[in-house]
C-alpha positions as CSV (number, residue, x, y, z in Angstrom):
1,X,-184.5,166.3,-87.2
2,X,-183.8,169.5,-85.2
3,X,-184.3,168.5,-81.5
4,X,-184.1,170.9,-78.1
5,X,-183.9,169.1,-74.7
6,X,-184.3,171.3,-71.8
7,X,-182.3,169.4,-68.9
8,X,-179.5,167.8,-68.8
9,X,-180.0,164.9,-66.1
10,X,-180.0,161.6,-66.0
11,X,-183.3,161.4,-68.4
12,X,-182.1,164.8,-70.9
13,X,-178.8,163.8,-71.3
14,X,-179.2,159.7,-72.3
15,X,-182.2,161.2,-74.8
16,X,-180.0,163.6,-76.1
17,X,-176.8,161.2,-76.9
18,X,-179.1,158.4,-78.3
19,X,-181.0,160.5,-79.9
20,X,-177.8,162.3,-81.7
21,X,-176.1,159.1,-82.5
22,X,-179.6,158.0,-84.6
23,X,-178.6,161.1,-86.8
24,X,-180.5,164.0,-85.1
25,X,-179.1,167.4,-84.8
26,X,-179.5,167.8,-80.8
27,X,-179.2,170.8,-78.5
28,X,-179.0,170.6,-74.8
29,X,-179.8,173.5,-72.5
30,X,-178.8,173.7,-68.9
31,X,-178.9,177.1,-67.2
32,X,-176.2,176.1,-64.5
33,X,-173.5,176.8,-66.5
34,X,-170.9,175.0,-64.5
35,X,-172.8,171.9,-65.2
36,X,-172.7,172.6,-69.0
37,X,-168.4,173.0,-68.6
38,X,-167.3,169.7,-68.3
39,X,-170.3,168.2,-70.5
40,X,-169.3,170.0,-73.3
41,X,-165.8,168.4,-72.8
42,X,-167.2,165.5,-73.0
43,X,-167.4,164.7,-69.3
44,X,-170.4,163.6,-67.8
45,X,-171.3,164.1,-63.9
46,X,-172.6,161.2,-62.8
47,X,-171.8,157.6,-63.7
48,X,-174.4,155.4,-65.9
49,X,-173.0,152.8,-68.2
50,X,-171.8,153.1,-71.7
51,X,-173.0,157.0,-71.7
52,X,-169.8,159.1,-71.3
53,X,-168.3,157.6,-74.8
54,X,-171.4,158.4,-76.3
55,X,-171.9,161.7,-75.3
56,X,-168.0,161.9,-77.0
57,X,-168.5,160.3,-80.0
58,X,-171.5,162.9,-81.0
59,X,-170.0,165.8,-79.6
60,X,-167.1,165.1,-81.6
61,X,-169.6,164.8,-84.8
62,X,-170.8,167.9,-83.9
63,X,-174.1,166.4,-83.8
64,X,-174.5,167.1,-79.8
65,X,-174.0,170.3,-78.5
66,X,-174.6,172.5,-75.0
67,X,-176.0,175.7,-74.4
68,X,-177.0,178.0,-71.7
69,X,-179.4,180.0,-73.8
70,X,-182.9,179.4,-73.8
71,X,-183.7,181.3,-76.5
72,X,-181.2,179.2,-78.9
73,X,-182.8,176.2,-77.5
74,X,-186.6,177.1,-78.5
75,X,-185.7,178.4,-81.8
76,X,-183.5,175.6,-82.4
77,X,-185.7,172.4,-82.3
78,X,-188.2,171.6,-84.3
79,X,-188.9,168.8,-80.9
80,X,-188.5,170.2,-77.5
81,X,-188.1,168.1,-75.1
82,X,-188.6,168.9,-71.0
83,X,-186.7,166.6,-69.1
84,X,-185.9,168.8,-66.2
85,X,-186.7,167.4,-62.9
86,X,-189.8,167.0,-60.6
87,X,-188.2,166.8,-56.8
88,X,-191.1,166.0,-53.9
89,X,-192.4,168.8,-52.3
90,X,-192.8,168.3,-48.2
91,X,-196.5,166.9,-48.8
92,X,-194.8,164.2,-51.7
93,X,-196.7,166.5,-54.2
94,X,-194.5,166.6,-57.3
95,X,-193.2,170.4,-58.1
96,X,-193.8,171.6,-61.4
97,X,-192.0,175.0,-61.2
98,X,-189.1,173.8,-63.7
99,X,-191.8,172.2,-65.8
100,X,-193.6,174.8,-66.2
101,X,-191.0,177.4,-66.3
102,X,-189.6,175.5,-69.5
103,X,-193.2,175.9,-70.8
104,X,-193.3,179.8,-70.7
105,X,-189.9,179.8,-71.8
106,X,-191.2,178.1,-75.2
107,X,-194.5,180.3,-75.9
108,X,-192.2,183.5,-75.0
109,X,-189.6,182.6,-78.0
110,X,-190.8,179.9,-80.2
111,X,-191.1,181.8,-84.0
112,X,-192.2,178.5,-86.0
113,X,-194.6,175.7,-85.0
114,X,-193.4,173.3,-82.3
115,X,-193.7,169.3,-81.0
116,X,-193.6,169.8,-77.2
117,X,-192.6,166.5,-75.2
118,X,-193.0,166.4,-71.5
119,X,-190.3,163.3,-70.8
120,X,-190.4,164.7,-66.9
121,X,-192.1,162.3,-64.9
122,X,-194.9,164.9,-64.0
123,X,-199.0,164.6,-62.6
124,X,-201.8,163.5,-64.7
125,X,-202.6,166.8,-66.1
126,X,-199.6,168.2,-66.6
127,X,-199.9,168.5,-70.2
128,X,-202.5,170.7,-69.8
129,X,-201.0,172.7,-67.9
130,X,-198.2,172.9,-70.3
131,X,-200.2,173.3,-72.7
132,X,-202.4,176.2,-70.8
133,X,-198.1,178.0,-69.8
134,X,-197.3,178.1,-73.7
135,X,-200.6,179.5,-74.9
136,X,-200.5,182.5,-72.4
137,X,-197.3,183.5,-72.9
138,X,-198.3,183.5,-77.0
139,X,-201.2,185.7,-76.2
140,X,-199.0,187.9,-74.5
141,X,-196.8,188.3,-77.7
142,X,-200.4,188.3,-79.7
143,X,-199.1,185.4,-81.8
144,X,-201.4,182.8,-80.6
145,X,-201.7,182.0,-84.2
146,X,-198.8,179.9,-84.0
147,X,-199.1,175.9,-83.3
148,X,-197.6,174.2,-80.6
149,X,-198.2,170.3,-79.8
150,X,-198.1,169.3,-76.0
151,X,-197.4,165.6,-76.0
152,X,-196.4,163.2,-72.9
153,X,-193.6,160.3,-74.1
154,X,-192.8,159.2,-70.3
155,X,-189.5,157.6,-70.5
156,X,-188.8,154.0,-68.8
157,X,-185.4,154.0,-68.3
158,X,-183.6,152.0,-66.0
159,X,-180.1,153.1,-64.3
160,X,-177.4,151.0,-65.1
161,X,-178.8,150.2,-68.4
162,X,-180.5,153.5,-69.2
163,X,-178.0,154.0,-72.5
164,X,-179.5,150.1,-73.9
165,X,-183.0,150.7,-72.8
166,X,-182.8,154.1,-74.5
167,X,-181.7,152.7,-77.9
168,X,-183.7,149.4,-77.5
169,X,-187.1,150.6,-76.1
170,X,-189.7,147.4,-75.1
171,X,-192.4,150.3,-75.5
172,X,-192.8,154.0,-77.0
173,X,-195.6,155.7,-75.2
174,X,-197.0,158.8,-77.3
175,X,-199.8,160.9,-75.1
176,X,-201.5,163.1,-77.8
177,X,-204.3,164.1,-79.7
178,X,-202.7,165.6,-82.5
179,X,-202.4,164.1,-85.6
180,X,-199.0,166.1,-86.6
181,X,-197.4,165.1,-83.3
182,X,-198.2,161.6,-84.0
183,X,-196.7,161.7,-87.2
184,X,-193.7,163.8,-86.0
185,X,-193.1,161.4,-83.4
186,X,-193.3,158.3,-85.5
187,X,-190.8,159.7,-87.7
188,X,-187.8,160.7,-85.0
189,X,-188.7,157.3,-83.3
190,X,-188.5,155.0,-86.7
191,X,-185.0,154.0,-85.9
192,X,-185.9,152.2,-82.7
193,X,-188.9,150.4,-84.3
194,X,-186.9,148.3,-86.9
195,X,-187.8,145.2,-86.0
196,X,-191.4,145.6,-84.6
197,X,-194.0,148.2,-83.8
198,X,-192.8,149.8,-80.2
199,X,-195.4,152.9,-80.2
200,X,-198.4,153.0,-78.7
201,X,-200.7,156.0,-78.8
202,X,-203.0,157.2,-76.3
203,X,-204.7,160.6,-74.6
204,X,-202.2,162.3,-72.6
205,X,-203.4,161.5,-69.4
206,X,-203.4,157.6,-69.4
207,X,-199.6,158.2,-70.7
208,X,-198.8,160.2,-67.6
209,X,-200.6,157.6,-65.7
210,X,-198.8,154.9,-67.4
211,X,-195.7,156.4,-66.2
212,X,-196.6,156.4,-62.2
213,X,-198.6,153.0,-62.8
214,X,-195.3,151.4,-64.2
215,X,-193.2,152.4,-61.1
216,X,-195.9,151.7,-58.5
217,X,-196.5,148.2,-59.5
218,X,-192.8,147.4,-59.6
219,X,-192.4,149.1,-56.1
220,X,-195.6,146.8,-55.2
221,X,-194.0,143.1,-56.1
222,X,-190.6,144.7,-54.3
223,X,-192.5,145.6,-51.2
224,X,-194.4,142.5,-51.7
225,X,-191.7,139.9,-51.7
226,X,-189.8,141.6,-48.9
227,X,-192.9,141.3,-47.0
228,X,-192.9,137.8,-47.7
229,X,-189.6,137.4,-46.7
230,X,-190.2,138.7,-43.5
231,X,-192.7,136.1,-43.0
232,X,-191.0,133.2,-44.1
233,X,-187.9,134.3,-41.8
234,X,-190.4,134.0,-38.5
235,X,-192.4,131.1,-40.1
236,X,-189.0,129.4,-40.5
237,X,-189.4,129.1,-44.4
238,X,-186.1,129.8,-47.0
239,X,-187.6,132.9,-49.4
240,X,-185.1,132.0,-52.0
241,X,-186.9,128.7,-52.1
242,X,-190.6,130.7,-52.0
243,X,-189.3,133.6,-54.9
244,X,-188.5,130.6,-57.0
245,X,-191.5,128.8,-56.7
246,X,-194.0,131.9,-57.5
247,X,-191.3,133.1,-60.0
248,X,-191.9,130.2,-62.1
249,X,-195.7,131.1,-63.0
250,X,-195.6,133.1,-65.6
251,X,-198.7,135.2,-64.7
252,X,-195.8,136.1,-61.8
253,X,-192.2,136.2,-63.4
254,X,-189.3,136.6,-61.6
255,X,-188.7,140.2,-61.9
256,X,-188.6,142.3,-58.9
257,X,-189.1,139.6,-56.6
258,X,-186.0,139.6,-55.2
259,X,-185.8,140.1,-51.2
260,X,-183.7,142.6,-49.6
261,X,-183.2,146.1,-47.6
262,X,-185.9,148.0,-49.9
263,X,-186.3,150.1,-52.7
264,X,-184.6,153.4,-53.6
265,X,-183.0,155.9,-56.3
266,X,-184.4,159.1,-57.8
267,X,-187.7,157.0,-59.0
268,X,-189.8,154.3,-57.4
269,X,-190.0,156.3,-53.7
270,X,-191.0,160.1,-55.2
271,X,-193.4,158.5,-58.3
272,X,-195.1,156.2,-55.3
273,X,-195.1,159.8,-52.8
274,X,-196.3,161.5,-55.9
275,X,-199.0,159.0,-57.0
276,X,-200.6,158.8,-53.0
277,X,-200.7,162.3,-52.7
278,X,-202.4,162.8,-56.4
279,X,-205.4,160.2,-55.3
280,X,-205.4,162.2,-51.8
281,X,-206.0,165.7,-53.6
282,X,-209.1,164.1,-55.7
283,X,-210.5,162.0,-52.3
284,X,-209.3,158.4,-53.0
285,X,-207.4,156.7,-50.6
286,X,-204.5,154.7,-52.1
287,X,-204.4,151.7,-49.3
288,X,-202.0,149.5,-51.5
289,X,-199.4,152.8,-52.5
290,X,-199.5,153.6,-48.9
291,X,-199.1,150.0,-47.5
292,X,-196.1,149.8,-50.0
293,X,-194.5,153.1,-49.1
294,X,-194.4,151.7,-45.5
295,X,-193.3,148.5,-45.9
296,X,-190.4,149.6,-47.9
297,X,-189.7,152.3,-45.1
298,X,-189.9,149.7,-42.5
299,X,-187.7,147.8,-44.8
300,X,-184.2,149.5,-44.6
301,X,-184.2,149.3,-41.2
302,X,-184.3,145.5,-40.9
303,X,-180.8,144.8,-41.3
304,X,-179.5,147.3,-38.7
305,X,-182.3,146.0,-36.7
306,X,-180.5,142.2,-36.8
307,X,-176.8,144.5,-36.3
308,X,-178.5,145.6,-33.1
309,X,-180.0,142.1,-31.8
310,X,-177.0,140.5,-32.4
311,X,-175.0,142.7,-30.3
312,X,-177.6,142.8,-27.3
313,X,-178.1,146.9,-28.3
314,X,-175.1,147.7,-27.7
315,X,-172.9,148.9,-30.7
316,X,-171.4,152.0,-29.3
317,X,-167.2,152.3,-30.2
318,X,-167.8,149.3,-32.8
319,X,-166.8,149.6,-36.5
320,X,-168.9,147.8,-39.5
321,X,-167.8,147.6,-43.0
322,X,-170.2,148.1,-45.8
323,X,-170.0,146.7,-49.3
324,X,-172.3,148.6,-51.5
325,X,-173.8,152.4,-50.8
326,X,-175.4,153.4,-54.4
327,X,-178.8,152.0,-54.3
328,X,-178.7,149.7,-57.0
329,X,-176.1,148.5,-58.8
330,X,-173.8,149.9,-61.6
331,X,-175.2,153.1,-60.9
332,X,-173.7,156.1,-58.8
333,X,-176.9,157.1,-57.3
334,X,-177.5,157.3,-53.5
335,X,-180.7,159.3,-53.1
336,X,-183.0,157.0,-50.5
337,X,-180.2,154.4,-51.0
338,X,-180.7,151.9,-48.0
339,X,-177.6,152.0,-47.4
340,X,-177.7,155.7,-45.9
341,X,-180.6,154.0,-43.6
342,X,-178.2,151.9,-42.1
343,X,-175.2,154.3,-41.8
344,X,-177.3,157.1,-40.4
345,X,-178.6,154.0,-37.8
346,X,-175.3,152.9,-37.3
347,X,-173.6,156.9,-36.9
348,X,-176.9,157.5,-34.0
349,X,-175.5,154.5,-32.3
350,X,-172.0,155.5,-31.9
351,X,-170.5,153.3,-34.4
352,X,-168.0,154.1,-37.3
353,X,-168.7,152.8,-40.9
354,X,-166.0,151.8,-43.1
355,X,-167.6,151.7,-46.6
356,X,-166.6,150.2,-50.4
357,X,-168.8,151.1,-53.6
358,X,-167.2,150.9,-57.3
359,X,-168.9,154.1,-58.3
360,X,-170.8,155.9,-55.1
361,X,-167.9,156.9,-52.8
362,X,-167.2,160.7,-54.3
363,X,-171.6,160.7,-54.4
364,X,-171.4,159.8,-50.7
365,X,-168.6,162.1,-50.1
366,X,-170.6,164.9,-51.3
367,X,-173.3,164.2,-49.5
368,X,-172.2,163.3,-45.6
369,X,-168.4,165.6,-46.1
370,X,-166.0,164.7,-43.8
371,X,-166.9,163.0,-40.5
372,X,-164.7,160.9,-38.1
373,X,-167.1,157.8,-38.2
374,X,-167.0,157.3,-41.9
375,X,-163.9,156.0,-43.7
376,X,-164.2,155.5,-47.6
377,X,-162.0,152.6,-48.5
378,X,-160.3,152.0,-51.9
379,X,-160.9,148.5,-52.4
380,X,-163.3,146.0,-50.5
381,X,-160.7,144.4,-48.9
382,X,-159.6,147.6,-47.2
383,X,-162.8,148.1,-45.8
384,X,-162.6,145.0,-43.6
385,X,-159.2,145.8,-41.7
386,X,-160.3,146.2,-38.1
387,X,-163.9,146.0,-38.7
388,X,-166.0,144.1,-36.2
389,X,-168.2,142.7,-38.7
390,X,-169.4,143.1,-42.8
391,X,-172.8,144.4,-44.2
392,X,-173.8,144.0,-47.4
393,X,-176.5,146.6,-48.8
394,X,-175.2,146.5,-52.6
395,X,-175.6,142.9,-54.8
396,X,-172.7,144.5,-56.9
397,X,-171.1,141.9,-58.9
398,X,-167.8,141.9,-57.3
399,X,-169.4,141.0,-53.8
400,X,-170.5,137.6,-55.2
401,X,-167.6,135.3,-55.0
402,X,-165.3,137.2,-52.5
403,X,-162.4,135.5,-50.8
404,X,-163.8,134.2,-47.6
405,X,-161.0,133.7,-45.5
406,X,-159.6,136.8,-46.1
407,X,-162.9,138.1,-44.9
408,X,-162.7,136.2,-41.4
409,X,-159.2,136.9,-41.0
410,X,-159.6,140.5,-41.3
411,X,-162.5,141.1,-39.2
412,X,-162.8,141.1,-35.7
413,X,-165.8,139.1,-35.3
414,X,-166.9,136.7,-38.5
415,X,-170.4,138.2,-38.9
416,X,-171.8,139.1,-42.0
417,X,-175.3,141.0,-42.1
418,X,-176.5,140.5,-45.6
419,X,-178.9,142.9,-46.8
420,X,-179.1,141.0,-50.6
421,X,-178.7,137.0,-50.2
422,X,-175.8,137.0,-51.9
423,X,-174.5,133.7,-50.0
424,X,-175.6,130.1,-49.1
425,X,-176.5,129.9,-45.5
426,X,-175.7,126.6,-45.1
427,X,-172.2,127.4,-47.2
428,X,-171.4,129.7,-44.4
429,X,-172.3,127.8,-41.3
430,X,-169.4,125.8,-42.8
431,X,-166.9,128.2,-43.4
432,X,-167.5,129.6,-40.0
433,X,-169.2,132.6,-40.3
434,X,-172.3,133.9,-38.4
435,X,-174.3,135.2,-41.1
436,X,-177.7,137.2,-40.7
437,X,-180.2,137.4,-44.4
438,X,-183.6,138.6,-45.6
439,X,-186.4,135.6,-45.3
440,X,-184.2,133.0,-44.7
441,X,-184.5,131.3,-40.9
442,X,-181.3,129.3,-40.9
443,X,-178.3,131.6,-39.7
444,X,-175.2,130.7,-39.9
């Protein structure tokens, strides 16, 4: 099948790869041009597992390509795809210029009938809105006589696995009420239903719902638990203890129950923003969304908050080392990483940062430049020399079993703020350390 996929992001350009190595003939368009130069070598811009030696392997096939042209894209694919992004406006509001830009794009150059797939995350509505973009510009070209299907497939992708969950789906929502779009869309999707029925079909609508709904609840139990946590911490309770017990009831699993400095990335905070501010514009209040949204703000702060106690407010001329900045692991992705939270906190204090991530230093970089109070170490070990004490704000796997008494002999003082419970309490009361955690009352 002949597919088009308008961005080349994190959601366009895992589509696009998977999608080509199943067999499909796939175009990506990207107007910044620059972007498109070291993609089409086969070099992707940001780091997500397993993706860069499949965007190779396809290009190489010539089954993935790039393009800067529009007009090649439209007349290309039989299946468009918009995947270009959604960033909050200042009111949380999600802004549908590039969405709907892509939309008159399509009606003003589309020749032969067309499957149109929002994949943004985008408002309830939005294909109708779509919908209403590619329509006028066909009336302007009086050819309103050809079809075009507007159908909403939100993806569920998770980064750091995006590539896996991509080619192994748990679910394949298809938003439409066209017949020939359901029957398009079961065919390109066949190869990821081999062993069971992933599709499910509904009205446009709930599948744009189904998107926010998705991300809100799993921003709920985070915002939950770490609320919990909190709780436990004054009530003098062990959370670990707590997660496990409510984990085990199945009605409750033990996914995203796991305490620590809050929730961030490109998804859960601007889908929960976007979500509020949708109920707002039709008069609902959203008490549990905004609850959430500030209990997850609150939450970032609670680690520097313990920095501060611990050193009676006064942190000025200090040095902390930081193990983790990309907001989850195995991902490079920093937007509303806590970690920024505490640096910022730390930086307004007068204390210097000396920070360690496998894969967000150069994202980091980018993003704060050069500054005297932030030193980007090569290893994790590096980032200790001459710090006064460690924070963790990344559960990144090589933080799990570090070498202990190289961590008290190279820092100052032997206090470690963790942000993710990576460590036995009582383990480090032993070994000497001072060590500060989410929900758990016994420090070291």
């Amino acid at each position: 099948m002949k597919v088009s996929i308008f961005g080349t992001g994190y959601v366009g350009l895992v589509q696009g790869a998977v999608l080509a190595e199943m067999g499909n003939e796939v175009l990506c368009i990207d107007i910044d041009a620059h972007k498109l130069q070291p993609l089409s070598k086969g070099i992707v811009p940001f780091y997500e597992q397993g993706l860069e030696p499949l965007v190779q392997k396809n290009l190489s096939t010539g089954r993935l390509k790039f393009t800067t042209s529009a007009q090649d894209g439209v007349r290309h694919g039989d299946v468009i795809y918009i995947a270009v992004g959604t960033p909050p406006d200042e009111d949380g509001s999600a802004d549908l210029q590039y969405v709907l830009a892509v939309a008159r794009t399509i009606g003003e150059n589309m020749a032969t009938p067309k499957v149109v797939i929002n994949k943004s995350t985008v408002p309830v509505g939005t294909a109708d809105k779509v919908q209403e973009e590619i329509t006028a510009a066909l009336g302007i070209r009086q050819q309103t006589e050809l079809e075009c299907h507007v159908v909403s497939n939100p993806e569920f992708l998770k980064e750091g696995s995006a590539v896996h969950d991509c080619m192994s789906p748990d679910r394949i929502i298809i938003g439409t009420s066209s017949d020939y779009a359901k029957e398009v869309l079961h065919e390109l999707y066949s190869p990821f239903e081999r062993k069971h029925s992933k599709i499910m079909t509904m009205d446009t609508r709930s599948a744009e719902l189904t998107k926010y709904a998705a991300n809100c609840m799993l921003a709920t139990k985070i915002s939950f638990i770490n609320e919990i946590a909190n709780l436990a911490e004054l009530l003098g309770a062990d959370i670990e203890a707590v997660r496990k017990g409510i984990g085990s009831d199945p009605r409750i699993g033990y996914q995203f129950i796991y305490p620590g400095v809050g929730y961030g990335g490109s998804c859960f905070p601007k889908d929960v923003q976007a979500l509020i501010r949708t109920a707002d514009d039709i008069g609902f209040e959203a008490k549990v969304l905004k609850a959430v949204e500030a209990r997850n703000t609150d939450q970032k702060s609670t680690l520097y908050q313990k920095v501060l106690k611990h050193y009676l407010g006064d942190i000025a001329g200090k040095t902390f080392a930081l193990w983790g900045l990309a907001f989850k692991p195995n991902t490079d992705d920093v937007r509303e990483a806590p970690s920024r939270v505490i640096m910022e906190a730390l930086w307004a204090a007068g204390a210097k940062v000396k920070a360690y991530d496998p894969e967000a230093m150069a994202e980091i970089q980018r993003v704060y430049g050069n500054r005297p109070d932030l030193a980007l170490c090569g290893t994790k070990e590096a980032a200790l020399h001459q710090a006064d004490a460690l924070i963790i704000a990344t559960e990144w796997q090589p933080f799990r079993a570090p070498d202990f008494d190289l961590i008290k002999t190279a820092l100052t003082d032997p206090v470690i703020f963790d942000g993710r419970n990576l460590y036995e309490p009582v383990r480090m009361q032993q070994k000497g350390f001072v060590y500060y955690s989410v929900g758990r009352a016994l420090k070291g």
